[in-house]
C-alpha positions in Angstrom: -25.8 -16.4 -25.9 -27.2 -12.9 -25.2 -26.7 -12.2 -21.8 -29.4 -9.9 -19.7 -28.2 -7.2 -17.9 -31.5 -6.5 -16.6 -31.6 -10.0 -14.2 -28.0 -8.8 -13.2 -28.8 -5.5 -12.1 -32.2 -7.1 -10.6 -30.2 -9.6 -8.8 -27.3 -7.0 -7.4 -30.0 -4.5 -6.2 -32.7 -6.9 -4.5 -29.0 -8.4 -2.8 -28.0 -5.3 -1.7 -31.4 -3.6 -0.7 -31.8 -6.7 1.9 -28.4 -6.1 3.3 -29.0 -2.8 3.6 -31.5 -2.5 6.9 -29.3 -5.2 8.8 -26.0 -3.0 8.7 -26.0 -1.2 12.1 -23.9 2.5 12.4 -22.1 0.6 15.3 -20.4 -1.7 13.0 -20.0 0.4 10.0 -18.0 2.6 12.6 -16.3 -0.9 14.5 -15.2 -2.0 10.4 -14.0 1.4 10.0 -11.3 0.8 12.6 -10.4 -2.3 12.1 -9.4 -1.2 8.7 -7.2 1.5 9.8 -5.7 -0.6 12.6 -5.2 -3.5 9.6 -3.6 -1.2 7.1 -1.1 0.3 9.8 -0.5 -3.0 11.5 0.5 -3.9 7.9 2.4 -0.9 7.1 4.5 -1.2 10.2 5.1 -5.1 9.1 6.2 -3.7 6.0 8.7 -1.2 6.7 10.0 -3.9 9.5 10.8 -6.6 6.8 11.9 -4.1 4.5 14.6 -2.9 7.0 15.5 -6.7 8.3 16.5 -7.5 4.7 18.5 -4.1 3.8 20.4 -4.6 6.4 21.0 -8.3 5.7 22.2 -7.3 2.7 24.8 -5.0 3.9 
């Protein structure tokens, strides 16, 4: 079965082009930071565990 690459693209752009006018700068800017918050609330978690179980180890 050939597959159409023209209904995909058809399908990912109409998708996308009626997402597009609901996304307010307000919470492009509010996912921003919750990302940033995210990835160093899950750094920190990281490097916490990391240094519970080297010095468990010791």
């Amino acid at each position: 079965m050939e597959s159409n690459n023209t209904i995909q693209f058809g399908t990912a752009s109409g998708t996308l082009l009626s997402i597009v006018p609901n996304i307010v700068s307000e919470d492009i800017v509010k996912t921003i930071i919750l990302a940033v918050v995210g990835a160093i609330i899950s750094f920190s978690v990281s490097l916490l565990l990391k240094w519970l179980t080297k010095s468990k180890h010791k």
